[in-house]
N, C-alpha and C positions, 0 to 999 in steps of 0.2 A: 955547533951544527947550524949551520944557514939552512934557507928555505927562500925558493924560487918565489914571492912577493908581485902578485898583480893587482893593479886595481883600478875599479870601473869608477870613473866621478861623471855623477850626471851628464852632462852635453860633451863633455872632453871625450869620450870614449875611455878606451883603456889603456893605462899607464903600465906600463913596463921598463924596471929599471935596466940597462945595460949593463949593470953589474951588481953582485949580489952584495956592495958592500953596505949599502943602506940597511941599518938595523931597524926592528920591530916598530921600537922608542922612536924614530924621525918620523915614522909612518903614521903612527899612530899621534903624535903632537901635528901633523901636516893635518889630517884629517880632524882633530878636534880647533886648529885654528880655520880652517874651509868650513864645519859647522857653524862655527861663532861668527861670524864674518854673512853668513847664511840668515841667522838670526838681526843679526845687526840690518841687514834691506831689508828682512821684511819687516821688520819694525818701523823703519823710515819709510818704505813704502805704506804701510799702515797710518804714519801719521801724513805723507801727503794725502791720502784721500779722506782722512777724517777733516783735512784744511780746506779740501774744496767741498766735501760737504757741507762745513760749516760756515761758508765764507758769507754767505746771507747776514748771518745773526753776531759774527764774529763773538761765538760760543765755541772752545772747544776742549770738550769734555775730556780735560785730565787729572787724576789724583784721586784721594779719596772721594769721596761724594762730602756734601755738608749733612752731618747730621741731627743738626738744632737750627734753624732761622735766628736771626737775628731779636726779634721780637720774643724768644725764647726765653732766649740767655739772660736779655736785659729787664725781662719780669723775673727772673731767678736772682738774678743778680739784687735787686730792689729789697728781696726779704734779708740782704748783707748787713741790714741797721740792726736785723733782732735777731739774728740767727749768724751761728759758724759756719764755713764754706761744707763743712763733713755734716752739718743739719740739712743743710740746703739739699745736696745732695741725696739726703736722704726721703726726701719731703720732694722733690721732684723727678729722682732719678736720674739727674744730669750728673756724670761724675767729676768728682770735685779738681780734678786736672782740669778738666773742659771749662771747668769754673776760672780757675786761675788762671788759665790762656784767655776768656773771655774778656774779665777784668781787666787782664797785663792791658788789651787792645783798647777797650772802652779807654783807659785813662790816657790812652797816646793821642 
């Protein structure tokens, strides 16, 4: 059983096939690749104006945030002579992954 298939895309107007042999599955992969594709500018469009925002200070703010300073880690680090990274941790709350990532960097 086919079914007469129309469809509105934004500024194009509406699409109507000339024949009804276009299945559901092409229609519906056409329009989930038009979404993605939708997402993709405005992402880009997103990061050029986050580029001319920030072209002053050539800052711009992508990824997680940093959540310890530098001056953090490296007094955390210091209690390393008396203490195990899983004391540390526990004595300052810094978890001991962010330890070991911190260290790997210090000693590079």
């Amino acid at each position: 059983m086919k079914f007469q298939i129309n469809l509105k895309v934004l500024d194009l107007g509406e699409i109507i096939p000339k024949t009804n042999i276009i299945s559901n599955e092409n229609w519906i992969n056409a329009l989930k690749v038009f979404e993605e594709d939708t997402k993709y500018e405005k992402i880009c469009i997103g990061h050029l104006i986050s580029k001319t925002n920030h072209q002053l200070d050539n800052t711009i703010p992508s990824g997680k945030p940093v959540k310890y300073t530098k001056k953090q880690l490296s007094e955390a680090l210091k209690l390393r002579d008396q203490y195990t990274f899983q004391e540390i941790a526990n004595i300052t709350g810094i978890s001991r992954i962010t330890l070991l990532r911190a260290s790997k960097k210090m000693q590079l």
